[in-house]
C-alpha positions in Angstrom: -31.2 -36.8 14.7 -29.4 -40.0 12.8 -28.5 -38.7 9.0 -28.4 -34.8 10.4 -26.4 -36.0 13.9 -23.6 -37.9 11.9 -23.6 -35.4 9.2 -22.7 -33.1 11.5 -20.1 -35.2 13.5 -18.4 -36.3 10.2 -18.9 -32.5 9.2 -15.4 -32.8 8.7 -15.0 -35.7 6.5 -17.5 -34.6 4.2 -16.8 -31.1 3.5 -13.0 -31.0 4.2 -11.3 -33.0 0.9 -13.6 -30.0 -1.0 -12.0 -27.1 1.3 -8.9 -28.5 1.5 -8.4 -30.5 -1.5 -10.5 -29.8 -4.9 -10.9 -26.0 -4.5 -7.9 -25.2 -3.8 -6.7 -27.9 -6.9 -8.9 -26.1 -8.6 -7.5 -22.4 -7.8 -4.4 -23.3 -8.3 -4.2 -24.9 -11.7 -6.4 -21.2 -12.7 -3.1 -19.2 -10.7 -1.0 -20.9 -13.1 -2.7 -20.2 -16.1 -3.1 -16.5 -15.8 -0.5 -14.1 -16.4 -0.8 -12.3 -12.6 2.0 -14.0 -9.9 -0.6 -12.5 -6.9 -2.7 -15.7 -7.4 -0.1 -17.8 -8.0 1.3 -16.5 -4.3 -2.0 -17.3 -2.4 -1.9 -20.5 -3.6 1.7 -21.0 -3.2 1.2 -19.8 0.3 -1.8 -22.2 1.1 0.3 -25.6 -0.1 3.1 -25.0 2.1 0.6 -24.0 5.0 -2.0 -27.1 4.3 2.0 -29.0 4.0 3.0 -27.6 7.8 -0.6 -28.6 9.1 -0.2 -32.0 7.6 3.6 -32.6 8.9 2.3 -31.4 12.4 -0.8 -34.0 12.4 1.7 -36.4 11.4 3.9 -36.0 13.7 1.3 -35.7 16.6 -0.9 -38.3 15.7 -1.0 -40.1 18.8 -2.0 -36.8 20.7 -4.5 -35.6 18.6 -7.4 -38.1 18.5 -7.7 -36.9 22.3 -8.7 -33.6 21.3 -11.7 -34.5 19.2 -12.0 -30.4 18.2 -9.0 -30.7 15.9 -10.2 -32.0 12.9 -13.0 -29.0 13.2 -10.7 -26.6 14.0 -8.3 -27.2 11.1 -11.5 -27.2 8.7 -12.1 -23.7 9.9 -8.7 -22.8 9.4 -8.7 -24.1 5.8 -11.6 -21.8 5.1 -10.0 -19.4 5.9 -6.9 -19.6 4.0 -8.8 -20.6 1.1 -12.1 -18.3 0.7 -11.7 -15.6 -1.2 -13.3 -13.0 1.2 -10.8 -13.7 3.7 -7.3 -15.0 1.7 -6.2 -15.8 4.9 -2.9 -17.9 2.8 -1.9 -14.4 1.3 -2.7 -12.6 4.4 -0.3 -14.8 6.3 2.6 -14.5 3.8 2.3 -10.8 3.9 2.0 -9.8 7.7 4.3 -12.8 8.5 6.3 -15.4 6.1 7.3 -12.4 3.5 8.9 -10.3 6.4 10.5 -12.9 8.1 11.9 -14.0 4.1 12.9 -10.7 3.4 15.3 -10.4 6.3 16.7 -13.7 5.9 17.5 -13.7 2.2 17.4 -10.6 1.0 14.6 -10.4 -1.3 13.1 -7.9 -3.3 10.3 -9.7 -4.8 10.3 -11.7 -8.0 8.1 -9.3 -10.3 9.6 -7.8 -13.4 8.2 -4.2 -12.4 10.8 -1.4 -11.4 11.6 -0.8 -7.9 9.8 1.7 -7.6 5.9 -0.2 -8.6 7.6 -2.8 -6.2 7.4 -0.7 -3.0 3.9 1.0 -4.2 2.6 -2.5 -4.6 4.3 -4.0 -1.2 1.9 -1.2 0.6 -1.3 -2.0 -0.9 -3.7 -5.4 0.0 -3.5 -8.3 -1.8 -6.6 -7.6 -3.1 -5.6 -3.8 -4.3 -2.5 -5.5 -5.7 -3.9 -7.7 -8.3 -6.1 -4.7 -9.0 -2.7 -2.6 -9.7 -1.0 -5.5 -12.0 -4.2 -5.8 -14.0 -4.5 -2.6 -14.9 -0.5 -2.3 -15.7 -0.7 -5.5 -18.1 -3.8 -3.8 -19.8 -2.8 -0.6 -20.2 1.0 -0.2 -19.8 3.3 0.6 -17.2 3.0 4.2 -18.4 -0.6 4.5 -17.3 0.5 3.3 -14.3 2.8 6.0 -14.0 0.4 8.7 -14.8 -2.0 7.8 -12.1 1.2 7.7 -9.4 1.9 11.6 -10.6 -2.0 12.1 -10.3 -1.9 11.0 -7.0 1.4 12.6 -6.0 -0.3 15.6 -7.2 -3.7 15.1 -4.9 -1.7 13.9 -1.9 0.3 17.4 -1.7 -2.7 19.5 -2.3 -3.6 18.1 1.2 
């Protein structure tokens, strides 16, 4: 059990910097360089969460090291703010940080889209989202508006 047995009790050491670190480096210098703001709100979202976990191991680190699941439980954590078949960052800013922001300051959302592709878009996933803005940089806001009648129409048909 000696290379497998401290792999796995340094599981941590090894495969966090990569999960916490270089991916997420990684993601976010490709968020910058594409045109969509959805990316560059999951990543967004996942600095200043990685930030808060960081600040709260700093300022616990004399009660941590006596709960040796920690560093285990924040890798899991990680992965899930970071993999893409969870984007647990962007799931927390919508079900939680984006309401709370809302009501505080009083904002609409930073897009350049009318109000009314703003509160069709608020509804939909993250993932549904990026779908949305895609298809309105590649074929034009009035697409967009074509397949919102379409739908209108099929909705009252129902």
């Amino acid at each position: 059990m000696g290379v497998l047995g401290a792999m796995a009790r340094h599981l941590d050491t090894i495969v966090g910097p990569g999960v916490m670190l270089l991916y997420p480096l990684y993601a976010s210098m490709r968020a910058i360089e594409s045109p969509s703001t959805l990316d560059d709100q999951q990543w967004l979202t996942y600095w200043v969460l990685y930030s808060f976990t960081t600040l709260f191991e700093l300022s616990c680190y004399k009660i941590l090291p006596w709960f040796p699941i920690w560093p285990y439980m924040k890798l899991v954590f990680c992965l899930w703010l970071v993999l893409p078949m969870f984007n647990g960052a962007a799931y927390i800013y919508e079900n939680y940080v984006r309401k709370y922001f809302i009501k505080i300051g009083n904002y609409g959302g930073s897009s350049n889209y009318p109000e009314e592709y703003k509160k069709v878009l608020q509804m939909m996933t993250f993932d549904a989202r990026k779908a949305v803005e895609r298809y309105i940089d590649r074929y034009g806001p009035d697409a967009f508006e074509r397949v919102i009648r379409v739908a209108e129409k099929e909705a009252k048909k129902h």
